[in-house]
N, C-alpha and C positions, 0 to 999 in steps of 0.2 A: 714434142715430148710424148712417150709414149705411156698409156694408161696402165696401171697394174692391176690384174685378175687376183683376189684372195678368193679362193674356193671355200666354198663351205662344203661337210658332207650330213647326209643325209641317209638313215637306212632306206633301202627300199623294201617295202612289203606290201600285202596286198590290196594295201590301205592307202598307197602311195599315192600323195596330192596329185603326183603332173604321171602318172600313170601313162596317161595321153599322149602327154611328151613324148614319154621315154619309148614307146611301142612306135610312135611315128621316127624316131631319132634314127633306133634300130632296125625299120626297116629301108632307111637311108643308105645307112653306113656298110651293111651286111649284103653281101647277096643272097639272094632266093634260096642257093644251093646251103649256102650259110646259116639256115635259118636258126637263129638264136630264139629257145624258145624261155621269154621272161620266166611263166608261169614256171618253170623248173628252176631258175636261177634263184626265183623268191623263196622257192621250197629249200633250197640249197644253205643259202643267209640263213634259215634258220638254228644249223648247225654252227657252235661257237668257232670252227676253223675256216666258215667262209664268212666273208663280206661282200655283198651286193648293196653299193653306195650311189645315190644321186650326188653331183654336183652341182654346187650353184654360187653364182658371183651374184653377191647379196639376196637378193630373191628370187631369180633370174634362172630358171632351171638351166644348167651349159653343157648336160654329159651326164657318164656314168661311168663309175669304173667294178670289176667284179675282183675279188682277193681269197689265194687259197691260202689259210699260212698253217706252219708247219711248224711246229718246234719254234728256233728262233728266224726261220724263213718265212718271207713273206710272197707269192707271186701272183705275179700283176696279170692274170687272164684279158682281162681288156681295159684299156681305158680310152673313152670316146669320148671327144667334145665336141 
């Protein structure tokens, strides 16, 4: 039987608990040439049409996703687990 993941979200800001996480996650996931720089993402979130979210299956940091929405669009720039 297989486990179910309920995500929770989380904003990210600069204040972000697992900050640590996230910067190690991203430099996993990304290549070098890819470099995603957090510190602009966070500034990004602060605008009401973006979302820069942590995930987490209960307390558990698993990921992040970033969100530019539009009107009534939503798009999904990254999501990493």
């Amino acid at each position: 039987m297989q486990e179910i993941m309920l995500l929770k979200t989380i904003p990210i800001t600069k204040n972000f608990i697992d900050f640590k996480k996230l910067s190690t996650l991203v430099k996993e996931a990304f290549p070098s040439k890819e470099n995603l720089i957090l510190s602009k993402f966070v500034e990004m979130a602060q605008n009401p049409d973006f979302d820069f979210l942590g995930l987490y299956d209960e307390n558990l940091f698993v990921g992040f996703m970033a969100i530019k929405k539009y009107k009534k669009l939503n798009y999904l720039f990254f999501l990493q687990l």
